[in-house]
C-alpha positions as CSV (number, residue, x, y, z in Angstrom):
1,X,0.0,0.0,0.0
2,X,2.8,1.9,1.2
3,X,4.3,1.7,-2.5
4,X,1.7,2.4,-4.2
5,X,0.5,5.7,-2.4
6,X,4.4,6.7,-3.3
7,X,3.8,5.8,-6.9
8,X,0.8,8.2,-6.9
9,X,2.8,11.1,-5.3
10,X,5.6,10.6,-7.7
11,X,3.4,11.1,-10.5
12,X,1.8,14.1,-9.5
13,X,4.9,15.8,-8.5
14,X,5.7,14.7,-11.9
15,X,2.4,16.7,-13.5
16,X,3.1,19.4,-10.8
17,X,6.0,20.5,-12.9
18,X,4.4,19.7,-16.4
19,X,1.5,22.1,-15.7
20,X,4.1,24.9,-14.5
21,X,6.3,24.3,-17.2
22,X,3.3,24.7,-19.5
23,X,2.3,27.7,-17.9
24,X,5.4,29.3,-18.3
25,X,5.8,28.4,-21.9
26,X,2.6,29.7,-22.7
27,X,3.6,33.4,-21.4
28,X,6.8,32.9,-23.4
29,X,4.4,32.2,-26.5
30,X,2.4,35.2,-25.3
31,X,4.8,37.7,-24.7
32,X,6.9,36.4,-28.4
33,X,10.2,35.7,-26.3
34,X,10.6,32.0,-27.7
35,X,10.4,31.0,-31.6
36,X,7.4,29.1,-32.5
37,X,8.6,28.1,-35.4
38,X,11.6,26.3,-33.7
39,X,11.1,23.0,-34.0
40,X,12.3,21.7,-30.4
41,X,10.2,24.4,-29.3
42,X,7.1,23.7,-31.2
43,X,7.6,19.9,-30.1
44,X,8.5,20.6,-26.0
45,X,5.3,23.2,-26.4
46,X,3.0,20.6,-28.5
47,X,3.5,17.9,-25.6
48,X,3.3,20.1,-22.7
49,X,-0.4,20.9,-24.6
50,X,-1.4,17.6,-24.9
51,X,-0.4,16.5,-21.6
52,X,-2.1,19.5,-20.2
53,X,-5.3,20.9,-22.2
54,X,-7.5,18.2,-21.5
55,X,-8.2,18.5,-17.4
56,X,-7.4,22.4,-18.6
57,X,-10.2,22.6,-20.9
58,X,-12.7,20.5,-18.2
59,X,-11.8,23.2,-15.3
60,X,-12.5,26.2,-17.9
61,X,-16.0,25.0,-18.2
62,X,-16.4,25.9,-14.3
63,X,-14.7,28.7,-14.1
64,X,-15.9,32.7,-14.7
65,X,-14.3,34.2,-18.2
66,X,-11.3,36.5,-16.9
67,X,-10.7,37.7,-20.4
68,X,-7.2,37.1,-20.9
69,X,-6.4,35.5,-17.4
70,X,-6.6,31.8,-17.5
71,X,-6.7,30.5,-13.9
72,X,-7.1,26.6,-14.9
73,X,-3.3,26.1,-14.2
74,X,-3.7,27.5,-10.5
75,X,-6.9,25.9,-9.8
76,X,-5.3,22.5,-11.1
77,X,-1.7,23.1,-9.0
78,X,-4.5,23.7,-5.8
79,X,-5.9,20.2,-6.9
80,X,-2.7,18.5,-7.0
81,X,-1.4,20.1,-3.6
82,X,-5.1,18.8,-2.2
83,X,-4.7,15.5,-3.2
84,X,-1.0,14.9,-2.4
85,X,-2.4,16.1,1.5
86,X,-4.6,13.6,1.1
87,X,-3.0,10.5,0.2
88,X,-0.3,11.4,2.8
89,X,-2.3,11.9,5.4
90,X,-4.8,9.3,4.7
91,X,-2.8,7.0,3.2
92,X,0.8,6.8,3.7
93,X,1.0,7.9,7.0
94,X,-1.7,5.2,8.2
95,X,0.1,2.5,6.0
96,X,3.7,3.1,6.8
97,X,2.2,3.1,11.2
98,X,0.8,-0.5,10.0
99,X,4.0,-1.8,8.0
100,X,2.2,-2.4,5.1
């Protein structure tokens, strides 16, 4: 159990950093610092989308239009922090007291 809850904490630290890294790419799209037409670029920036735009796109739905502030990546990084709590506290913790 104790493995397992780790597994799932590794993973989400793992799309912690995909969903800031995506967030910071997109203001570097926005703002015309980085080349879209580079191909590393345009490959780093088309799998950080696809990884990314699908829970984005579901969390949109709920949210309020901001105009051009998209708060999807914060309300997802709040999710992630939420559920990591969570499975520590609720899972880990209780399973590493019962050596499992």
């Amino acid at each position: 159990m104790q493995a397992i809850a780790e597994l799932l904490l590794f993973i989400l630290n793992i799309y912690w950093w995909i969903v800031i890294l995506s967030a910071i790419l997109s203001w570097l799209y926005a703002f015309n610092i980085v080349n879209a037409g580079n191909p590393f670029v345009d490959a780093v920036g088309s799998f950080l989308y696809r990884m990314t735009e699908p829970l984005f796109r579901v969390i949109r739905r709920f949210l309020p239009n901001l105009g051009g502030l998209d708060l999807s990546p914060l309300v997802v990084l709040l999710g992630i922090f939420l559920l990591q709590r969570v499975i520590t506290l609720y899972v880990w913790l209780p399973a590493m007291r019962a050596g499992i």
